[in-house]
C-alpha angles and dihedrals in degrees: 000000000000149000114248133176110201145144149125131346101251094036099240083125116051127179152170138205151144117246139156119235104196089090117055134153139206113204130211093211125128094255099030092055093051096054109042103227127172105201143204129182121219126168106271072237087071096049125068117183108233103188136350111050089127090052100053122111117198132216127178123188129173116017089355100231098122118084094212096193112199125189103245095213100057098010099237126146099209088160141020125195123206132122130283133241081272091055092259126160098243148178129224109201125205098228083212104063087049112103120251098002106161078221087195089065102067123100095206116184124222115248113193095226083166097074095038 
């Protein structure tokens, strides 16, 4: 686990948490796809929002569990909240949006969020 800043592309929406980014994933969904996210989950305890929480705008698909949380400003999802498989509040965090993140050395695995 480490400690991580991230968020959007224009800075409207500003975070910290801790993750751990030996275990990344890559999705086939339909959202997930599209976007090219490379994600990481972390406890919603390990993540404070910073800055922003006013300028998200939310958007929820499927079975309309996950909380996908976009800047309203440049349009970018750098982070989702929903609740883990324990019942866990939990984040799942766009690699992407997080600061200084060599993003070639990571070793993601493919989930197949199609068939979920």
């Amino acid at each position: 686990m480490q400690m991580f800043s991230g968020g959007c592309q224009c800075g409207a929406v500003r975070y910290q948490t801790i993750a751990d980014l030996t275990n990344t994933l890559t999705c086939n969904c339909s959202r997930c796809s599209k976007l090219g996210v490379i994600l990481s989950f972390t406890p919603a305890s390990a993540f404070k929002l910073e800055k922003g929480e006013d300028n998200l705008t939310e958007y929820r698909f499927n079975k309309h569990v996950i909380s996908h949380l976009f800047c309203k400003t440049c349009g970018i999802q750098s982070f989702a909240r929903g609740v883990g498989p324990d019942g866990t509040p939990t984040i799942a965090l766009n690699v992407r949006c997080l600061d200084n993140v060599n993003i070639e050395a990571l070793q993601p695995r493919a989930f197949n969020g199609a068939a979920a």
